[in-house]
Structures are given as structure tokens and as C-alpha cells.
C-alpha positions as CSV (number, residue, x, y, z in Angstrom):
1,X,154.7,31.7,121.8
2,X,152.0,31.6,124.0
3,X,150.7,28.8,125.6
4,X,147.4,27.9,127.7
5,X,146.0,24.7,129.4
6,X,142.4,24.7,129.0
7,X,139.3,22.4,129.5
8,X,136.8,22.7,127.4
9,X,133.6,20.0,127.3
10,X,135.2,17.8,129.8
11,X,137.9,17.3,128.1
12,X,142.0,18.8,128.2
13,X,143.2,21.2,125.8
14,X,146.1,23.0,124.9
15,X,146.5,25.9,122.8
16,X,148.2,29.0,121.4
17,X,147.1,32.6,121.3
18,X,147.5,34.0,117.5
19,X,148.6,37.0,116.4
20,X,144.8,38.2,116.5
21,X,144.8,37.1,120.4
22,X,142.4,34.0,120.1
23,X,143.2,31.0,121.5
24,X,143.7,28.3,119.0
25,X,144.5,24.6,119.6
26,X,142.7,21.2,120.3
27,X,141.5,18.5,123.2
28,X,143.2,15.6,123.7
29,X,141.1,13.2,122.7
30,X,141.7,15.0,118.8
31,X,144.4,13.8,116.1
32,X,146.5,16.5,116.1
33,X,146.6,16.9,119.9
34,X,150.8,17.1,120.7
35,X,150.6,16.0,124.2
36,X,151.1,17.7,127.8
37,X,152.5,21.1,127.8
38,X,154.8,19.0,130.8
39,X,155.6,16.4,128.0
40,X,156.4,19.4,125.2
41,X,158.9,20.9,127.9
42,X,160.8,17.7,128.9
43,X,161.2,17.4,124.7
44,X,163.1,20.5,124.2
45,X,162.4,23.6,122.9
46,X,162.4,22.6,119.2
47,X,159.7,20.0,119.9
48,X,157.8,22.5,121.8
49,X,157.9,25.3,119.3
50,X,156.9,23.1,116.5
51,X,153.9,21.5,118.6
52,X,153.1,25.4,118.7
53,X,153.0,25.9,115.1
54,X,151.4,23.3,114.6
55,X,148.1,23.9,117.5
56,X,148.5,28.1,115.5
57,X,146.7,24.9,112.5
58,X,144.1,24.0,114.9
59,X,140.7,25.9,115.6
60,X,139.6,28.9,117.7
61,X,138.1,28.4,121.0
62,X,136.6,31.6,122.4
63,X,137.1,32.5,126.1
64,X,133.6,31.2,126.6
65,X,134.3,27.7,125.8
66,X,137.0,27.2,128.1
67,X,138.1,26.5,131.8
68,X,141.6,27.9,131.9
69,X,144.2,25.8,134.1
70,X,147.3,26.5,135.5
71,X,150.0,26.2,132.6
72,X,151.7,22.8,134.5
73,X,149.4,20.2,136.1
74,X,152.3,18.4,137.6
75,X,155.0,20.1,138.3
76,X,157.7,18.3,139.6
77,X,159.1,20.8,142.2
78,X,157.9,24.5,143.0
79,X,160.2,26.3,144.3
80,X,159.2,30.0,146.2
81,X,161.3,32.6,147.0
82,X,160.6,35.5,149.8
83,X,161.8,38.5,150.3
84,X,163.5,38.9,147.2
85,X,162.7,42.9,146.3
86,X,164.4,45.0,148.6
87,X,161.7,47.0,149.4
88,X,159.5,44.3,149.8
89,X,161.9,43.0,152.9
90,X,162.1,46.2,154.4
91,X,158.5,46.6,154.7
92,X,158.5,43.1,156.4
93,X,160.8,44.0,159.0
94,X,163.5,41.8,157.7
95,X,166.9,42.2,156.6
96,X,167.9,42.3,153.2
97,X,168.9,38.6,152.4
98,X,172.5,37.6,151.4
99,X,171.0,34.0,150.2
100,X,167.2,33.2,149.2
101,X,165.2,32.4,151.0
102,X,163.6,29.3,150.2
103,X,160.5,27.6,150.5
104,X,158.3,24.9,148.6
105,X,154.3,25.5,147.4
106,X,152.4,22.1,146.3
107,X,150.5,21.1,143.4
108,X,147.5,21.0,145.6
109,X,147.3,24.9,146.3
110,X,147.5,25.9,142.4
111,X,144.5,27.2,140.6
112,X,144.2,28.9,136.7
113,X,142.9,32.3,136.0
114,X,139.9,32.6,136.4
115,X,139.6,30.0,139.2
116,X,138.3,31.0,142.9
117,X,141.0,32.4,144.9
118,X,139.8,30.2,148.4
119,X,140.0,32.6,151.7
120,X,140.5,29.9,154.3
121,X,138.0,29.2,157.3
122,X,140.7,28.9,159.7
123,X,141.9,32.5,158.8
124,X,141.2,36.0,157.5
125,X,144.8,37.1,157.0
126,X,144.8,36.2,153.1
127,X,147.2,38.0,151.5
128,X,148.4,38.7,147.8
129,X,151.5,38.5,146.3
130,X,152.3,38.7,142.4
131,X,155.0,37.4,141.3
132,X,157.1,36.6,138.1
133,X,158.1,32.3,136.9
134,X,160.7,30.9,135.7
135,X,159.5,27.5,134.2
136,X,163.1,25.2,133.8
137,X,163.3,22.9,130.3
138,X,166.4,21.4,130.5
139,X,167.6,19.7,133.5
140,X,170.5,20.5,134.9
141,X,172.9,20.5,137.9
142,X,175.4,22.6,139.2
143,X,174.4,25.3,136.4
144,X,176.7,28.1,135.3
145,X,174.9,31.4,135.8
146,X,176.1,32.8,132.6
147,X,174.3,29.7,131.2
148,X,171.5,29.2,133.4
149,X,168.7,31.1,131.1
150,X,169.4,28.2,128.5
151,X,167.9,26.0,130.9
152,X,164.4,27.9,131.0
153,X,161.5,27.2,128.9
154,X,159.3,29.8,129.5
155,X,157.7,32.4,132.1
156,X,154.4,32.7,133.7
157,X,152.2,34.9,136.3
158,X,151.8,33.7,139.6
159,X,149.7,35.0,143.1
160,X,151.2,33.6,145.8
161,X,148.3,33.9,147.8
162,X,149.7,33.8,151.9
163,X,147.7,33.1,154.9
164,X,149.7,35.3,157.0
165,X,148.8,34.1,160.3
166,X,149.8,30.6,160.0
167,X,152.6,31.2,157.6
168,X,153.9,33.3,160.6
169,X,153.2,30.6,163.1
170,X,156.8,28.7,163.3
171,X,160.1,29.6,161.6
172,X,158.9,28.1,157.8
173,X,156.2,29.5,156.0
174,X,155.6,26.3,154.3
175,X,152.2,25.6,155.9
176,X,150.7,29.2,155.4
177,X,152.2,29.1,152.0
178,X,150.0,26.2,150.8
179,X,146.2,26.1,152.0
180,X,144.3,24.7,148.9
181,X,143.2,26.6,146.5
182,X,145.6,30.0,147.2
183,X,148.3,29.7,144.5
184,X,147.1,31.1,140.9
185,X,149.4,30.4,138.2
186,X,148.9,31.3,134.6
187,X,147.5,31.8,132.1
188,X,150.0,31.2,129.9
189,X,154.0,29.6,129.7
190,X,155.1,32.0,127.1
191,X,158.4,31.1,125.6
192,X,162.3,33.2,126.0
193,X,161.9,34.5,122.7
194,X,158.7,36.5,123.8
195,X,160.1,38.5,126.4
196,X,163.3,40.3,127.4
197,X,166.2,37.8,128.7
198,X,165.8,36.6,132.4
199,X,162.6,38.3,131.9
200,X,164.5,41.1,132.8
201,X,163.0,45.1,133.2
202,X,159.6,43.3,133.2
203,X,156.4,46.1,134.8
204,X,154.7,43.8,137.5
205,X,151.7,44.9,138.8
206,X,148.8,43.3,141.4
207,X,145.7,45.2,141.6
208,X,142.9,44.6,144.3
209,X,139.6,45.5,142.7
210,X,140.9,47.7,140.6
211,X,143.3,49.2,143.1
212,X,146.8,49.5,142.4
213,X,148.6,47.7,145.0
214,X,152.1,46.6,144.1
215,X,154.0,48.1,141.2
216,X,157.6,47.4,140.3
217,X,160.2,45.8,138.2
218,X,161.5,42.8,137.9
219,X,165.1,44.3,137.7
220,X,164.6,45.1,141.5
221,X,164.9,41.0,142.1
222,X,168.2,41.3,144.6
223,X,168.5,37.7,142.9
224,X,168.0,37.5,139.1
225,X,166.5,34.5,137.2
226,X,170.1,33.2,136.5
227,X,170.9,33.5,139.9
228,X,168.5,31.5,141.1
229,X,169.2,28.7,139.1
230,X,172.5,28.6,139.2
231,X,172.0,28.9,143.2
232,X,169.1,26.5,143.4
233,X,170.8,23.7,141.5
234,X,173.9,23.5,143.7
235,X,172.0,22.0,145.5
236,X,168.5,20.2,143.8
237,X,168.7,19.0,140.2
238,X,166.2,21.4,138.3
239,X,164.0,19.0,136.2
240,X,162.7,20.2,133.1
241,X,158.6,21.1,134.2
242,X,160.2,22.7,137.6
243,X,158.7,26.3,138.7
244,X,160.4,28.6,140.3
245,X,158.5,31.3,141.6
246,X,160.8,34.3,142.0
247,X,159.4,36.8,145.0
248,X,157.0,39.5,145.4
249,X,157.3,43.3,145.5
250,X,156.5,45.7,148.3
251,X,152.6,46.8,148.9
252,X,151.8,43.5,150.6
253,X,148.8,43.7,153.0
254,X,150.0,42.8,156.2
255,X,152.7,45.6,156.0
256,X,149.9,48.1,155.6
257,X,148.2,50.3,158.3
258,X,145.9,49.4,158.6
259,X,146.3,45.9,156.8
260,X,144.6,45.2,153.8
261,X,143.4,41.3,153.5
262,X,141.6,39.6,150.4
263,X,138.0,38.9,151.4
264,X,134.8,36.9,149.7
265,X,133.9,39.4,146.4
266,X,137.1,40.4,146.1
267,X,138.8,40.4,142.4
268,X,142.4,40.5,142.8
269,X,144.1,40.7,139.3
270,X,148.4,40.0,138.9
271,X,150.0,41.3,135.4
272,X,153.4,41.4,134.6
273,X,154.3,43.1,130.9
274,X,154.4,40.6,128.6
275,X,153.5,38.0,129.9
276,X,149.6,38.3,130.7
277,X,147.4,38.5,133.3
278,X,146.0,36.4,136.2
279,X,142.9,37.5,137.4
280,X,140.8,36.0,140.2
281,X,137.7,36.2,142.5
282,X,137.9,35.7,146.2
283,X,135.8,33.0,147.7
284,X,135.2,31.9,151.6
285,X,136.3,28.1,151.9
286,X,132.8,26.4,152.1
């Protein structure tokens, strides 16, 4: 299934997209509103799937009516990881890594589809970056890799947009990695059964205003999905609600000659087969 957070007159929704491709659903202030996609997740998948079947019941709102938000409002961790496409590492200048490389985005730099991508006033090194989640619903620690995908709930579309400048400024990237308003997430969580395991062999693509700029597969991830969990939860206990947002492929800006930086008017648009796409407008910081 096929999940999106919405806001329509004020008021949260969440949805499904039917067979048809509308989105169906209700607002939370309705009957048969379920609850939180975050509260669905932390239930289990049966839980989630029937609140799914269940919103399929519920009425059509067209792309009109609605504000469309990133799939989590809270996650509880989100957890980035760089240089993890080969290529993409190479064009950096760095060498290939042996362990991920780590580093945390918060809740206060996401934004939906559709939402402004915000080109800060302290910089104009803004940079894309699409890239695949991995959304965890059951908790775990110390996860098996051979059973770590039984601990993900779903997948999503992400632009992790980077400030280049200041995420170069020190040894982490933490600060360039989270000005507000540069991470777009969505639009939708859509569920294991929709996609490929690990979504595995997955076509990403980012295109700036209509440009092709980054084109790959997710089977060139040096670390898989299941490797990342099982990695990441040697040491953190993944939560169910946690993202994990996997790594970018090559074509960055910065790597280009000459480089290539998102700017005000810009449309800068992240799909990844199967999963949707996130598309955004650039916007100076007022």
C-alpha cells in the first residue's frame, strides 16, 4: 500500500492511493480516522495494513485539496548515510568506505512534496541529493542481517538537500546537513510487499528542471538495507518510526565543473521506481 500524510482544511489526514491513483482517506477529526501513520507503524504491520483497507473505504481527495506532508511528523531518529554509492565517493574525493558513514538530519529540516525547498541566506552552495528510505517497524537490537528487512515497514523518497559550504566546514556534516527547510521526504511510506526486497534493483533518479542529474540503482549501495540495520543497531536500538536514509548517487553539484547549485525558481524533482516521486521548488530563505 501506499500511504500519504496530508492536510486538507486545516485539518491532518491520512490516506491511500487506490488502484485508480486517487488518494483516498479521512482527517482526523472523522470517525473512521485510524490514527498517526507513526501510531499505525509502532502497531505492526497487520494493524497498519488493515487501517489501509480500511481509509481504500474512505473518500477521494483530489491533489487540489491537499497539503502533502512528509510521511513521519516525528520521527524518532533519522539516521543519514554518505558516501554510500561507489561512484558517488569517488567523485567526492573520498575513499570508498569500509563502514558507513554516519550522520543524524532533524525533524526541523523535513518538508513534503510539494513544499519549498529553502536555499539558505547564509549560503549558495545548496546541493541535491536523492536518495532511497528505509522506515523501521519493529524495534530491534543487535539485528541479524538475514533478518533485518523483517524489521522495516515501508520505503520512501528523500532529497537530502546539503549546504555544502558549511557541511564542509569541520569534520561532521551535521550542521550543513540540517538548515530548515532542506530535507524533503515523501510522498508516500509505501509498504515491503510493494516493492522488490531491501528495495533492491530500485531506478533512482533526481532531475533539476527537467535535467537528468543523477541516475542509478539502488543495488550500487556498497551497504544494502539489511546491512544497515543490522550495522546501525549494534549500536542504537532502531525504534519502530526510525528513518534511515540510505546515501546518494554520483552527479552531485559540487563535484561538477563547473558546479551546479539549486537556486530561487528552481524545480528539483527525486523518483525512485516504485516508490514515487518528490518534487520541489527552490525558494531564497526570506
Amino acid at each position: 500500500m501506499r500511504f500519504q500524510v496530508f492536510k486538507s482544511c486545516g485539518k491532518q489526514g491520512l490516506g491511500v492511493v487506490d488502484t485508480k491513483g486517487q488518494l483516498r482517506g479521512c482527517l482526523e477529526d472523522e470517525n473512521a480516522y485510524p490514527g498517526t501513520l507513526e501510531t499505525l507503524i509502532e502497531k505492526g504491520d497487520e494493524v497498519l495494513q488493515a487501517a489501509g483497507r480500511c481509509l481504500l473505504d474512505g473518500r477521494t481527495f483530489s491533489a487540489a485539496e491537499v497539503e502533502v506532508l512528509p510521511p513521519l511528523q516525528s520521527p524518532g531518529k533519522i539516521i543519514c548515510i554518505g558516501l554510500n554509492y561507489l561512484e558517488h565517493a569517488k567523485e567526492g574525493g573520498f575513499q570508498p568506505p569500509t563502514y558507513p558513514a554516519v550522520f543524524a538530519r532533524f525533524q526541523s529540516s523535513l518538508i513534503g512534496s510539494g513544499a519549498p525547498l529553502v536555499r539558505p541566506k547564509a549560503s549558495e552552495q545548496f546541493d541535491f541529493e536523492g536518495e532511497l528510505v528505509v522506515v523501521i517497524g519493529k524495534p530491534g537490537r543487535h539485528i541479524a542481517k538475514e533478518k533485518a528487512l523483517e524489521h522495516v515497514a515501508g520505503y520512501s523518497v528523500f532529497n537530502d538537500g546539503s549546504v555544502r559550504d558549511y557541511q564542509m566546514k569541520g569534520a561532521q556534516w551535521t550542521v550543513g546537513k540540517n538548515f530548515d527547510g532542506t530535507g524533503a521526504f515523501g510522498p508516500y511510506l509505501v509498504t515491503p510487499d510493494e516493492v522488490p526486497a531491501g528495495g533492491k534493483g530500485l531506478r533512482v533518479q533526481t532531475r533539476l528542471n527537467g535535467t537528468i542529474v543523477q541516475d542509478a540503482s539502488t543495488d550500487d549501495m556498497i551497504f544494502d538495507a539489511a546491512t544497515l540495520i543490522a550495522l546501525l543497531s549494534e549500536a542504537l536500538t532502531l525504534q519502530a518510526g526510525d528513518v534511515i536514509v540510505t546515501g546518494t548517487p554520483p552527479g552531485v553539484g559540487f563535484t561538477r565543473q563547473p558546479a551546479l547549485y539549486m537556486k530561487a525558481g528552481d524545480v528539483c524533482e527525486v523518483e525512485i521506481e516504485g516508490i514515487g516521486l518528490l518534487r520541489n521548488h527552490v525558494v531564497d530563505e526570506a
